[in-house]
N, C-alpha and C positions, 0 to 999 in steps of 0.2 A: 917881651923878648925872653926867649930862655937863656935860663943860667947857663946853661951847658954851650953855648956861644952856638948856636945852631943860625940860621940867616930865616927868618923870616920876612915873607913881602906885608908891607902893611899897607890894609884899605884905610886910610882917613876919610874922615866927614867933610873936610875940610875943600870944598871945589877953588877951580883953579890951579896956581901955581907956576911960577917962571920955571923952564926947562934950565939945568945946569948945563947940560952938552943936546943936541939936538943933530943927527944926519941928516942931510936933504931927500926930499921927497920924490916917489920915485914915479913915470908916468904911465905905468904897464895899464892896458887896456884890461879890465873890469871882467871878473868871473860872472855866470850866472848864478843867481841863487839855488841852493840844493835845500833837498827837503832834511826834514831830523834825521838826525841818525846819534847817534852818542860817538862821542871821537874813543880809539882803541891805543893809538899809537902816535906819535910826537918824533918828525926825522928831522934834522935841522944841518945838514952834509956843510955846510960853511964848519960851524962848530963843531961837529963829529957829534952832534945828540942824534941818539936813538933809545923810545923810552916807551914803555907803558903809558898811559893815562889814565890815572884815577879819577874818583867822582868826588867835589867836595862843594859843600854844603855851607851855611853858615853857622857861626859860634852860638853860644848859648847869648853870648852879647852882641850878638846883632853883624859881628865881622865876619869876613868871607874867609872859608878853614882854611887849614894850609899842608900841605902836605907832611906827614911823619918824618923826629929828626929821627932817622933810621940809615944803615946802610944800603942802597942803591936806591932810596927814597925817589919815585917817578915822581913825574909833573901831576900837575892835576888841574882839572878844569872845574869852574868855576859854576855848578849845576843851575844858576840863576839867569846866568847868560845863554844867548842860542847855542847850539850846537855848530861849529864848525862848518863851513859853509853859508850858515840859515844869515838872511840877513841882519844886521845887527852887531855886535860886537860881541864874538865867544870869546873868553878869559881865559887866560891856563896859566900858571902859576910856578912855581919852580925855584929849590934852593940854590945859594950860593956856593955855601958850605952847609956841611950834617951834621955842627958839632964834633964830637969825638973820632966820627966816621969821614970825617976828609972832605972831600969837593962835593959838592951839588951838582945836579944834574944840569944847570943853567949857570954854572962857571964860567963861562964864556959868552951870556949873552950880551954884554954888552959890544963887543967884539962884528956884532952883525953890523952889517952897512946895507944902503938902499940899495934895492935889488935881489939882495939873498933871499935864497927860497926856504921853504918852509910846508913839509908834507904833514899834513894829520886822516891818517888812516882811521876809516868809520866802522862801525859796527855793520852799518850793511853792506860791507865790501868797498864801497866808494873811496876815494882819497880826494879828500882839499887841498887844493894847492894854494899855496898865499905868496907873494912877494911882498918884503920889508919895503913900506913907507919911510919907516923914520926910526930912530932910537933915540931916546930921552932918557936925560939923569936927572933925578931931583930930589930934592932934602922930602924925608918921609913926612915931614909936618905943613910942607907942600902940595902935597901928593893931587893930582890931577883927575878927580872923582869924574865930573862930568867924562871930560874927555876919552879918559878909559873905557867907562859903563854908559854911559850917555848912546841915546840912539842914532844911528845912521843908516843912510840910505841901501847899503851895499854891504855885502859879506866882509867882515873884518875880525880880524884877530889881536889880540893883544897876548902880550909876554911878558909878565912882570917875575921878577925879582930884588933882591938886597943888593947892593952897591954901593961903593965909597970904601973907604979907609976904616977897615975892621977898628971895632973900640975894644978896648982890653978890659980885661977883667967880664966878658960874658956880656958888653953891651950890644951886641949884635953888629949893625952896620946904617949908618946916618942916612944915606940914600935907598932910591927904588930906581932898577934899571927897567925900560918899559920899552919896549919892541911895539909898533905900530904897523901891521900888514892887512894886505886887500886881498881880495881870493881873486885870481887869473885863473882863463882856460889852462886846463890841465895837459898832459904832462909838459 
């Protein structure tokens, strides 16, 4: 965690984990699979995000980076996972808060419920449309590896972020808000 009380999402090793809150699941009929493209842009119209997408990588220790605590700090997607669209689960990641610099761009994801949409704009023009399966809270030392990263059959997204009741003095935040969505025919 940084000192400077910024929200970072944490990958634990740890599979599994009981969900804290969990929204029901939602039964929108199944997008086609899209080929690669690199995501450009993150519209989330429930919550008012509209964002950049950065490209992030893994740590020197083996964890998935995280976005810069900076002011207007974008999301970022998770270079290990497919691309948005591609089958499989693409990752995108996003603060709560920035530290010194106020709210994160993913303030309000826990706030989504099943069915909200979910645009990520590609590099080759195309846009992925996703609808919310689910929303999950869980204790970071919970944290639900498989489930997140783990393979499946159909285009999925995941949104993670920090959640729970800010700890004082710079310890960040106890939980990971995790958004679960499917890609649907467009628009």
């Amino acid at each position: 965690m940084p000192s400077d009380g910024g929200s970072v999402p944490v990958v634990s090793s740890v599979p599994g984990g009981a969900p804290a809150t969990t929204t029901a699941t939602t039964t929108a009929a199944p997008g086609r699979p899209m080929g690669r493209s690199l995501p450009a842009r993150l519209r989330i119209p429930a919550i008012g995000v509209d964002t950049p997408v950065m490209s992030l990588g893994l740590t020197a220790g083996g964890e998935v980076a995280v976005p810069p605590i900076a002011a207007h700090a974008p999301a970022g997607w998770y270079d290990g996972s497919p691309t948005p669209g591609q089958t499989g689960p693409s990752v995108i990641l996003g603060h709560v808060t920035v530290g010194r610099y106020g709210d994160g761009v993913f303030l309000h994801l826990d706030r989504l419920h099943a069915g909200d949409r979910v645009a990520v704009s590609r590099r080759d023009g195309s846009v992925a449309q996703f609808a919310v399966d689910s929303v999950q809270t869980v204790a970071k030392s919970r944290f639900p590896t498989r489930r997140v990263y783990g393979n499946v059959d159909h285009p999925a997204l995941r949104l993670i972020t920090c959640g729970g009741t800010r700890v004082s003095g710079g310890g960040g935040y106890p939980d990971n808000v995790i958004v679960y969505a499917s890609l649907v025919p467009g628009p």
